[in-house]
C-alpha positions, 0 to 999 in steps of 0.5 A: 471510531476515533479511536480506531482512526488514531489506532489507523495513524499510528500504524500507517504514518510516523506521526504518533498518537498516545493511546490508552492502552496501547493497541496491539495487532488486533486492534489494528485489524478491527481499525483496519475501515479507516486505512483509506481515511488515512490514505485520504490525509496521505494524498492530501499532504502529497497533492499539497506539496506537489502543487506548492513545488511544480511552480518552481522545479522541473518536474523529475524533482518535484516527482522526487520530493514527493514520492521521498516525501510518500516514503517519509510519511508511511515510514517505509512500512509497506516497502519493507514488505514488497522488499521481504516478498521479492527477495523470497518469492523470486528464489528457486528454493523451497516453501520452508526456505522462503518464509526464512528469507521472508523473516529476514530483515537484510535486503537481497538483490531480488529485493533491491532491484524491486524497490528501485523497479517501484520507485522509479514506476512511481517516480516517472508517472508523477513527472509525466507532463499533464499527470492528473494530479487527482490520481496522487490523491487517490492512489494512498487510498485505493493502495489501502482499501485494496490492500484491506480487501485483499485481506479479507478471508486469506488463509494466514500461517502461524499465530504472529502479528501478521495473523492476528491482523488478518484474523480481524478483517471481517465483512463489515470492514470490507464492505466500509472499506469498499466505500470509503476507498472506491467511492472517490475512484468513481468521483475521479471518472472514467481514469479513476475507475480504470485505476481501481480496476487496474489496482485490483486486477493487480493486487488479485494477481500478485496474492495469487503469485504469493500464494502459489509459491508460499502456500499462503499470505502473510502481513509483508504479502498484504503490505507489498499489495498496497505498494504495488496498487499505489503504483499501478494507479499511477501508471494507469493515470499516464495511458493516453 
């Protein structure tokens, strides 16, 4: 178990954990119960900054600080995938020629514009006067578990690093995730358990997009669920 959370860590953040031997893609699928764990610690440092900050600076800024702070810690993984999935998934073009843009490292404007969309999302419901801040706890984690749910049973294409994680995800994994991540949306009450619905009906949609206009999921599919989860909680905890 520690060892699949070390695996969990070093692949969701940028803080490194030696481990021997090193971990490859399907390791990570089998350590894929501790994603929510992970999002709990990535929570935990968010909220800490947020508290530390809203004392001194207006709130836009605090809002910045900790959402450049959200981005520092994950290493912009699953950014990158809401940027490659945008930036193919909104071309009129055909399935062969999407997956090629999928591939591609170099942001379009398709991409840009949904990250800039993503950010300020995040960004303004985290500088909303009287935001609770426990939904900043939890969006890390129900990002994650949704995301590992999500990839339960998906049809995968080819044999690449994508694939070999969600080989991996089985119904043992899901049913911990389940735990793990949506226990502490039903802790936050009825705002959190909206939020977890609200990421789910979400994600559930988004998968069905991506697989409509590429005839399967792919790993960037399942890391722009988490970014787009993360921000749909967000967004829910600000409806009055």
């Amino acid at each position: 178990m520690l060892r699949s959370f070390e695996i969990a860590v070093q692949f969701l953040t940028v803080f490194k954990v030696r481990l021997d031997p090193v971990p490859d893609m399907s390791d990570v699928g089998r350590s894929a119960w501790a994603f929510p764990v992970v999002g709990a610690f990535i929570g935990a440092l968010l909220v800490g900054t947020y508290l530390v900050l809203a004392g001194h600076l207006p709130l836009v800024l605090v809002a910045v600080v900790v959402v450049g702070l959200w981005v520092i810690l994950t290493g912009g993984l699953h950014l990158d995938g809401w940027t490659d999935c945008w930036d193919a998934l909104a071309a009129s073009v055909s399935q062969e020629r999407r997956f090629e843009i999928l591939k591609d490292s170099r942001l379009g404007t398709f991409g840009a514009l949904a990250l800039i969309l993503l950010l300020a999302a995040k960004i303004g419901a985290i500088a909303q006067e009287g935001f609770p801040i426990i939904m900043l706890f939890l969006a890390p984690i129900l990002g994650r578990a949704i995301m590992v749910l999500s990839a339960y049973n998906v049809q995968h294409r080819g044999e690449g690093m994508g694939a070999r994680f969600l080989s991996q995800i089985d119904e043992r994994t899901v049913k911990w995730v389940a735990i793990i991540g949506l226990v502490p949306a039903i802790l936050a009450g009825w705002t959190g358990i909206w939020a977890a619905a609200g990421g789910c009906l979400g994600a559930m949609c988004f998968k069905r997009f991506a697989e409509s206009r590429l005839g399967t999921v792919n790993g960037d599919v399942i890391g722009a669920i988490c970014e787009l989860t993360e921000a749909l909680v967000l967004l829910i905890a600000c409806i009055r």
